[in-house]
MOPAC internal coordinates of N, CA, C and O (Angstrom, degrees):
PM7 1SCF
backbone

  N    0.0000 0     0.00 0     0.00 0    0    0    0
  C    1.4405 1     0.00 0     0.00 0    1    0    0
  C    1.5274 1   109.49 1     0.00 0    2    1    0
  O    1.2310 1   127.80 1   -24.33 1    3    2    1
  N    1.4153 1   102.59 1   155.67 1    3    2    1
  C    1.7912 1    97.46 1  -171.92 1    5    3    2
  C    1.5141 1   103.24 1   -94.36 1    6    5    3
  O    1.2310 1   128.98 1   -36.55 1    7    6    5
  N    1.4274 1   100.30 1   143.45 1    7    6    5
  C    2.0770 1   100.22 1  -166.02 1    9    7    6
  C    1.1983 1    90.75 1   -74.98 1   10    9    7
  O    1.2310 1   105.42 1   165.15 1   11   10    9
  N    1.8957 1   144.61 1   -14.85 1   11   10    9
  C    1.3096 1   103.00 1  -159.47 1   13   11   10
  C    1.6759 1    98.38 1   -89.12 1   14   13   11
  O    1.2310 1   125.31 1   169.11 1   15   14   13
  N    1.4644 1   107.40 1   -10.89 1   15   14   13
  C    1.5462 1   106.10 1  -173.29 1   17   15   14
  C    1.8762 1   108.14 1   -71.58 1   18   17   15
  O    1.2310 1   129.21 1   156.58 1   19   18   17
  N    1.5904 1    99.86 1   -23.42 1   19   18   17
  C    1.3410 1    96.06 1  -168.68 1   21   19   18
  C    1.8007 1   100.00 1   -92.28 1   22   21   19
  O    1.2310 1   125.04 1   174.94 1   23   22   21
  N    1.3395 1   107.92 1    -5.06 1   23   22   21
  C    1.4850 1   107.24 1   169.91 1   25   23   22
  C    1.6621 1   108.03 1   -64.16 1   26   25   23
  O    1.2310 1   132.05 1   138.05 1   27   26   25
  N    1.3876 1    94.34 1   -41.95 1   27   26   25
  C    1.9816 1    93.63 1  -159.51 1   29   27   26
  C    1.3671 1   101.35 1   -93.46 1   30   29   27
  O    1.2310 1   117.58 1   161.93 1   31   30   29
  N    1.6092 1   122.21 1   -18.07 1   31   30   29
  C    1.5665 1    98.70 1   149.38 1   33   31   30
  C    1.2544 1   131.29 1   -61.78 1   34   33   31
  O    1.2310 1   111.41 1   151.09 1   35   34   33
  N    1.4184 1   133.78 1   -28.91 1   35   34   33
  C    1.1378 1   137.79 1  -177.50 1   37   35   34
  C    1.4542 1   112.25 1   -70.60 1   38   37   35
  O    1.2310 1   128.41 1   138.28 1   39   38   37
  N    0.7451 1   101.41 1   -41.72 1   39   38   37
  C    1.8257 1   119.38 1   179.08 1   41   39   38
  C    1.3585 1   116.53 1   -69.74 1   42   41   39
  O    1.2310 1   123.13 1   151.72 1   43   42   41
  N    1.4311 1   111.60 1   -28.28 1   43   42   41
  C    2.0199 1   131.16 1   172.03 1   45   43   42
  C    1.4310 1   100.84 1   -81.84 1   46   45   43
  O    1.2310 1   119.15 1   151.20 1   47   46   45
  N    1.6522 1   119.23 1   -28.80 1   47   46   45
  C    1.6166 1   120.00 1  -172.11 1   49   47   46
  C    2.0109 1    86.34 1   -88.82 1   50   49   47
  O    1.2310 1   117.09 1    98.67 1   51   50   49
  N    0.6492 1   123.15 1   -81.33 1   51   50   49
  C    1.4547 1   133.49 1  -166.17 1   53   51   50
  C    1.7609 1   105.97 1   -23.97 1   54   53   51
  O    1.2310 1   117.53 1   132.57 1   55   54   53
  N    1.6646 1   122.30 1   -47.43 1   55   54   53
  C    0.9559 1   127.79 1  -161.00 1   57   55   54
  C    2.0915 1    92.41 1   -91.30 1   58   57   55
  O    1.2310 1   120.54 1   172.75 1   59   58   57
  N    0.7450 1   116.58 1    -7.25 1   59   58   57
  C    1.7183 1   127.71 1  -169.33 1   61   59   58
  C    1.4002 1   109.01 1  -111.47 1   62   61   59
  O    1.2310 1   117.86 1   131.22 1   63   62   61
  N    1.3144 1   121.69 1   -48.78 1   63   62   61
  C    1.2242 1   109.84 1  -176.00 1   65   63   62
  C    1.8135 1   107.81 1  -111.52 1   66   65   63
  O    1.2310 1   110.06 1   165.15 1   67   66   65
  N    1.2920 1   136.27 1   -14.85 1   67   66   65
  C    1.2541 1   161.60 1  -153.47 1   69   67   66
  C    2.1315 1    95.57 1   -96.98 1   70   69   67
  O    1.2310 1   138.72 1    89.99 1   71   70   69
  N    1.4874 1    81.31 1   -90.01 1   71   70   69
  C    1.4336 1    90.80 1  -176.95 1   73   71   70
  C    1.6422 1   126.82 1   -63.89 1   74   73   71
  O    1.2310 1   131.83 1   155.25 1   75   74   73
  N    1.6725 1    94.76 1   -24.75 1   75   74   73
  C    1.4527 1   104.65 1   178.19 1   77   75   74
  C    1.2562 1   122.41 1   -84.28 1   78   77   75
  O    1.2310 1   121.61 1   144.99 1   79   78   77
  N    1.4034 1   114.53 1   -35.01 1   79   78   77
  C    1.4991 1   111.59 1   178.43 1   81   79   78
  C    1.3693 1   105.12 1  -129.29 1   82   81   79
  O    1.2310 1   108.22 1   170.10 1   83   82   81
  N    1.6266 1   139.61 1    -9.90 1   83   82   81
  C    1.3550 1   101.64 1  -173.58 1   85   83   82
  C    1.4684 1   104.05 1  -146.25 1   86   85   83
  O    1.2310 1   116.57 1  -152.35 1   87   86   85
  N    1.1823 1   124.13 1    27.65 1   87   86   85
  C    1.1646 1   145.79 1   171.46 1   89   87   86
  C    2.0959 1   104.35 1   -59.83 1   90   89   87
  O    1.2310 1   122.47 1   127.57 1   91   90   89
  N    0.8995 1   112.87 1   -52.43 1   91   90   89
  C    1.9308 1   114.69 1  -160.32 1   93   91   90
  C    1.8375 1    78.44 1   -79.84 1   94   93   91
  O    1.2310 1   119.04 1   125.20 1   95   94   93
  N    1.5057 1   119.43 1   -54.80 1   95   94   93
  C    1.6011 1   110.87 1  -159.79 1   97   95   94
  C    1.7545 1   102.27 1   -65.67 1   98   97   95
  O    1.2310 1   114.15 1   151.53 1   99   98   97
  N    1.5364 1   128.68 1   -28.47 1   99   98   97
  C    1.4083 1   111.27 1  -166.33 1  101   99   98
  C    1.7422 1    93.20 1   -81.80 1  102  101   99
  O    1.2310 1   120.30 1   135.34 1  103  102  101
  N    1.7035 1   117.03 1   -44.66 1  103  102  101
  C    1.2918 1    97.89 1  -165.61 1  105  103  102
  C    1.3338 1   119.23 1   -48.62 1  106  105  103
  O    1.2310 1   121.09 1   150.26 1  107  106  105
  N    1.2434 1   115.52 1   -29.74 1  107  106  105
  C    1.6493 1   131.88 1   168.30 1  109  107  106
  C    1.2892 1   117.36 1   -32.57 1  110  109  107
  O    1.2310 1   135.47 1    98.12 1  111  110  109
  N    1.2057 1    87.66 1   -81.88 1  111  110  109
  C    1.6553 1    88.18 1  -159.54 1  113  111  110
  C    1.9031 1   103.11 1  -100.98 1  114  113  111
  O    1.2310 1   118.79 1   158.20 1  115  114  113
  N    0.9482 1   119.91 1   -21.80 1  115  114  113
  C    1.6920 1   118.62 1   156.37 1  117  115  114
  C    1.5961 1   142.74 1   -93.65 1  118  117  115
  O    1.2310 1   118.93 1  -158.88 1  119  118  117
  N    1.1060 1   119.64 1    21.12 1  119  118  117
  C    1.2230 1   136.14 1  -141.07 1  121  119  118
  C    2.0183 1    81.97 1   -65.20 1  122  121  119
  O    1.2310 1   132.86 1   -13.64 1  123  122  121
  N    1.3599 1    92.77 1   166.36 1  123  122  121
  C    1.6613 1   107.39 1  -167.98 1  125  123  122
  C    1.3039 1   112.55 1    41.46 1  126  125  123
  O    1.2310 1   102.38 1   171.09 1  127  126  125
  N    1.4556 1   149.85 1    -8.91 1  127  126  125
  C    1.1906 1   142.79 1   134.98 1  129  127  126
  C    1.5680 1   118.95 1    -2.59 1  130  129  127
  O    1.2310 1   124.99 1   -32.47 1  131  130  129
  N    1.1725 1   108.03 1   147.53 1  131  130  129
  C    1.4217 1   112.82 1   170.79 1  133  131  130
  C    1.9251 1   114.03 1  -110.53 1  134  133  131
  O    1.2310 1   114.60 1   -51.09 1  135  134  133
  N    0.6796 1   127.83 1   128.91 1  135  134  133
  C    1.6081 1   143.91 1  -171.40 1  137  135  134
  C    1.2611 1   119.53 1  -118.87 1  138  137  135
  O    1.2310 1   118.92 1   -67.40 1  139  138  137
  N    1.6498 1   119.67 1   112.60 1  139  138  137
  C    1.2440 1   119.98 1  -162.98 1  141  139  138
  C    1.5513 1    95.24 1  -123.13 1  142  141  139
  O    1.2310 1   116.81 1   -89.89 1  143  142  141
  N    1.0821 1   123.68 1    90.11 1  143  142  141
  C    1.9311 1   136.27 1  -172.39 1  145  143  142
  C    1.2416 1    92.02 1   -88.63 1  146  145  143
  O    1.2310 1   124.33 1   -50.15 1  147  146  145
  N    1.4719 1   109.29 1   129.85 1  147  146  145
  C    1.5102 1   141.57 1   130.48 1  149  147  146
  C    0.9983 1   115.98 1    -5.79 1  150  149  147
  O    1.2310 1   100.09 1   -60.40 1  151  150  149
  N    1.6420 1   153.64 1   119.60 1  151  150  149
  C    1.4423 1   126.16 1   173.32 1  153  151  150
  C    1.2606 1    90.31 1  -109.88 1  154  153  151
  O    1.2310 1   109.62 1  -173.49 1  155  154  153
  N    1.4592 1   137.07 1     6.51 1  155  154  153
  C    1.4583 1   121.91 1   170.68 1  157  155  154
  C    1.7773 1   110.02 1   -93.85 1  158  157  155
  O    1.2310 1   124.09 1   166.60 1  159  158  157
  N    1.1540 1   109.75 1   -13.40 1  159  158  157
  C    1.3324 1   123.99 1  -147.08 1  161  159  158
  C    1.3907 1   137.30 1  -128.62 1  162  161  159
  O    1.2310 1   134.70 1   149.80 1  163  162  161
  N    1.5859 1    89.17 1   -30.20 1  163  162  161
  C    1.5038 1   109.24 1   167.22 1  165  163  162
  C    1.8874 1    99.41 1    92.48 1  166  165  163
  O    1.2310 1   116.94 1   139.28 1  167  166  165
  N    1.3905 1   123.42 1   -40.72 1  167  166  165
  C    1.5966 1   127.40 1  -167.83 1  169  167  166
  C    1.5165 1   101.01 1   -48.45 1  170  169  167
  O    1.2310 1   114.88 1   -18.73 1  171  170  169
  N    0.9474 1   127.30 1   161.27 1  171  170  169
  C    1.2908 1   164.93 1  -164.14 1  173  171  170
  C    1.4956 1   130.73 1  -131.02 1  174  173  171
  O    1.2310 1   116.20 1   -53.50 1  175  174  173
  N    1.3401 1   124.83 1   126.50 1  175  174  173
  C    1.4943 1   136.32 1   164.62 1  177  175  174
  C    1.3047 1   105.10 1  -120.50 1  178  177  175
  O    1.2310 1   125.97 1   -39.40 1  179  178  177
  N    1.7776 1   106.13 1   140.60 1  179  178  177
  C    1.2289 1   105.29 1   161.15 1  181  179  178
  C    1.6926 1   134.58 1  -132.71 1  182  181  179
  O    1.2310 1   101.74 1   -15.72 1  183  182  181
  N    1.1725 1   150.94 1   164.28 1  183  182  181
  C    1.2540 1   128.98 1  -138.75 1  185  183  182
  C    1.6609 1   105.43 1  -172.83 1  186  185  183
  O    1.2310 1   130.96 1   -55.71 1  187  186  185
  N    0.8689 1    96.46 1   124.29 1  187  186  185
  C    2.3561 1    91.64 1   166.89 1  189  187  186
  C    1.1963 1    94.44 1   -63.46 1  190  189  187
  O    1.2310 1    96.18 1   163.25 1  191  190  189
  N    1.2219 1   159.59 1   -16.75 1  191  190  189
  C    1.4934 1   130.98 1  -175.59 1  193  191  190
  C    1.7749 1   109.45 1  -154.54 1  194  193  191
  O    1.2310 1   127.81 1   -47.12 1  195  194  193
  N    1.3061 1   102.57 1   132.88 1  195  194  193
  C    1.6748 1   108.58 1  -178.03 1  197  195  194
  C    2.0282 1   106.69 1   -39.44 1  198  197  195
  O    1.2310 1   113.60 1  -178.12 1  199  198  197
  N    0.6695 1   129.71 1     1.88 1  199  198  197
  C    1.2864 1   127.65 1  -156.23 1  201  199  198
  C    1.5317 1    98.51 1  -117.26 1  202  201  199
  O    1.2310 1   129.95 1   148.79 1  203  202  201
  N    1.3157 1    98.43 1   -31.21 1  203  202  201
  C    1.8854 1   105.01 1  -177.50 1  205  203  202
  C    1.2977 1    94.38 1   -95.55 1  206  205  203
  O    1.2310 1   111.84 1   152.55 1  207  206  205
  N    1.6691 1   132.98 1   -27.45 1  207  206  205
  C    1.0849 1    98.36 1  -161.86 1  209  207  206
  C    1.6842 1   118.79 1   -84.37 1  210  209  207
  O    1.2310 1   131.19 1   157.02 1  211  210  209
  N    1.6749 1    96.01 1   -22.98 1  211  210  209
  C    1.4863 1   119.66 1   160.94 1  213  211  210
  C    1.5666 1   119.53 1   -35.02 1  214  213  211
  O    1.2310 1   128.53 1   131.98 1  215  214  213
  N    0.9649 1   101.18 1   -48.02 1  215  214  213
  C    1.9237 1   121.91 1  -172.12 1  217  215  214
  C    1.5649 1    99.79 1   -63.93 1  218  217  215
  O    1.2310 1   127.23 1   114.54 1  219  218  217
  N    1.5208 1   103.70 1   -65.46 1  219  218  217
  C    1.8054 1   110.23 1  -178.61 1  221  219  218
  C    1.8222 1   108.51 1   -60.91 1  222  221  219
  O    1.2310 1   121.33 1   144.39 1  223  222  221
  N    1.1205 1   115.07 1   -35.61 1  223  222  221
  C    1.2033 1   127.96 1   177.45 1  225  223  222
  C    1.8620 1   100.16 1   -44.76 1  226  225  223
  O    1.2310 1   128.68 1   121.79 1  227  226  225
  N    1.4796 1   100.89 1   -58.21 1  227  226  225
  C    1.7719 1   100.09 1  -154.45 1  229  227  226
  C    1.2232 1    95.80 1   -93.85 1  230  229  227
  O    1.2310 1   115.47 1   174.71 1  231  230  229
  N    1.1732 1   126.19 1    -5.29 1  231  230  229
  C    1.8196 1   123.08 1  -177.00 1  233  231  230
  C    1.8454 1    80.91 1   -88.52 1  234  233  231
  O    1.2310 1   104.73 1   137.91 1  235  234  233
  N    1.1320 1   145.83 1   -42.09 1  235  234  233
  C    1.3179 1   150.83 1  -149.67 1  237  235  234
  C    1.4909 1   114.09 1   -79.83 1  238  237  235
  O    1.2310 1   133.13 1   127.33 1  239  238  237
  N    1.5899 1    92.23 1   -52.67 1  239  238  237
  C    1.6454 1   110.67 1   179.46 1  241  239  238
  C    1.1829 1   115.81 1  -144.31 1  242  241  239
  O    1.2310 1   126.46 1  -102.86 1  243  242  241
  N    1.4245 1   105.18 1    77.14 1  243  242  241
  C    1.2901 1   127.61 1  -168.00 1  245  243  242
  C    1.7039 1   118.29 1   -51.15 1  246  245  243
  O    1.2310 1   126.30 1   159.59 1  247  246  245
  N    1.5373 1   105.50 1   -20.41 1  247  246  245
  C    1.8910 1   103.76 1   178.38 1  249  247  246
  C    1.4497 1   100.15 1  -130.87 1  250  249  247
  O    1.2310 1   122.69 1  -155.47 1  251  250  249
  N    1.7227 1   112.46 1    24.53 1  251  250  249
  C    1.4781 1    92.96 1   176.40 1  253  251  250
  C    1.5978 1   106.09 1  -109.00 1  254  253  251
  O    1.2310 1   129.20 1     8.99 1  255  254  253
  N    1.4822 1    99.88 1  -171.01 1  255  254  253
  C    1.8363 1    95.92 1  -174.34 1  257  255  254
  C    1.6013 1    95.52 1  -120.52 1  258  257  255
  O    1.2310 1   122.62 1   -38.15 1  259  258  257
  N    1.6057 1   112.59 1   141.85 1  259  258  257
  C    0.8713 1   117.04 1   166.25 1  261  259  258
  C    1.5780 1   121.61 1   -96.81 1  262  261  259
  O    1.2310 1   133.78 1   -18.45 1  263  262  261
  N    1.8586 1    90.97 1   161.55 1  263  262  261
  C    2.2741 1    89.33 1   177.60 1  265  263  262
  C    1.9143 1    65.79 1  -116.32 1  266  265  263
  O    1.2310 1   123.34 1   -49.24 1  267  266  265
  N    1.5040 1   111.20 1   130.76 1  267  266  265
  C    1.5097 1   104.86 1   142.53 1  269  267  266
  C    1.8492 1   115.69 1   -91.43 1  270  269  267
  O    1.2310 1   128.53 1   -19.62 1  271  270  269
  N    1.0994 1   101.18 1   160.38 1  271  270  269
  C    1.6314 1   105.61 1  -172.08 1  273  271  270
  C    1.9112 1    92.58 1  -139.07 1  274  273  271
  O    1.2310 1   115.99 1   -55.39 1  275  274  273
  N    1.1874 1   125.22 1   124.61 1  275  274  273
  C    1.8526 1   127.24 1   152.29 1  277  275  274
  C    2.0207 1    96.03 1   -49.16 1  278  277  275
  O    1.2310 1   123.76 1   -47.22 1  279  278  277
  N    1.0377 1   110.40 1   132.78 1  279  278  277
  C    1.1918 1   108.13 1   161.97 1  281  279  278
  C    1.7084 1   103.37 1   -83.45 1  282  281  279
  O    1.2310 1   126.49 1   -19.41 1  283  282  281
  N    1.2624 1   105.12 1   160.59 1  283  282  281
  C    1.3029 1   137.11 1  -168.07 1  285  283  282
  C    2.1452 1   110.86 1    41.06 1  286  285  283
  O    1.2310 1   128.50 1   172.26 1  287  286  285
  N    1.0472 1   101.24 1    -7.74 1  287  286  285
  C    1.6986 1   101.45 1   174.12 1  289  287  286
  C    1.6324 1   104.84 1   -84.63 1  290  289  287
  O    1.2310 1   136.83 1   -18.87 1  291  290  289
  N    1.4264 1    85.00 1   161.13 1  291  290  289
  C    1.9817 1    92.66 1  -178.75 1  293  291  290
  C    1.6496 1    96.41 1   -91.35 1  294  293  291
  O    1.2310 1   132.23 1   -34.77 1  295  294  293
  N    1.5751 1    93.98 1   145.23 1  295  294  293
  C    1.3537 1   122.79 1  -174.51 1  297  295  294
  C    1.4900 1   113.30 1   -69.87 1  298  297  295
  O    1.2310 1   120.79 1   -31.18 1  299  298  297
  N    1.3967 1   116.09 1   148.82 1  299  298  297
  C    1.7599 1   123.68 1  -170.99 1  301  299  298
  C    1.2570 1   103.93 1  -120.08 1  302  301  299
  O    1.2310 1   121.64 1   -89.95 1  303  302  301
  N    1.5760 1   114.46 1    90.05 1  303  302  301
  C    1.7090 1   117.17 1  -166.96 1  305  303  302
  C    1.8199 1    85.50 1  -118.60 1  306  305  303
  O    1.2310 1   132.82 1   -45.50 1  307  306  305
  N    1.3643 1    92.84 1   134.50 1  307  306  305
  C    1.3160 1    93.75 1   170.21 1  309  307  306
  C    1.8298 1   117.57 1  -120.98 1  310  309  307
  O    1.2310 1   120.10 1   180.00 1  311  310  309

């Protein structure tokens, strides 16, 4: 698959399912959490550290692709 297509899905999931619906409830109650979203799917893993959340992510959704995001920190899109 081509990364830039799977860039701007991730980035179409993030702004849709992230900002639209669960953005106020994770800063809440997970704040510094790590969040590894579905970009086909919208589902969610969550984890104290990018490395766990990766792990639960692929044991979870074994053929999907993740966008991880830090909850409540600003994003590093380059």
């Amino acid at each position: 698959m081509d990364p830039s297509d799977l860039i701007r899905r991730g980035e179409a999931t993030y702004k849709r399912v992230y900002e639209g619906e669960l953005k106020a409830q994770l800063e809440a109650a997970a704040f510094g959490q790590h969040c590894a979203l579905n970009i086909d799917t919208g589902e969610y893993v969550l984890a104290t550290t990018a490395e766990e959340a990766l792990q639960q992510f692929r044991a979870r959704f074994a053929e999907g692709f993740p966008y991880l995001i830090r909850i409540g920190m600003p994003r590093l899109v380059a």
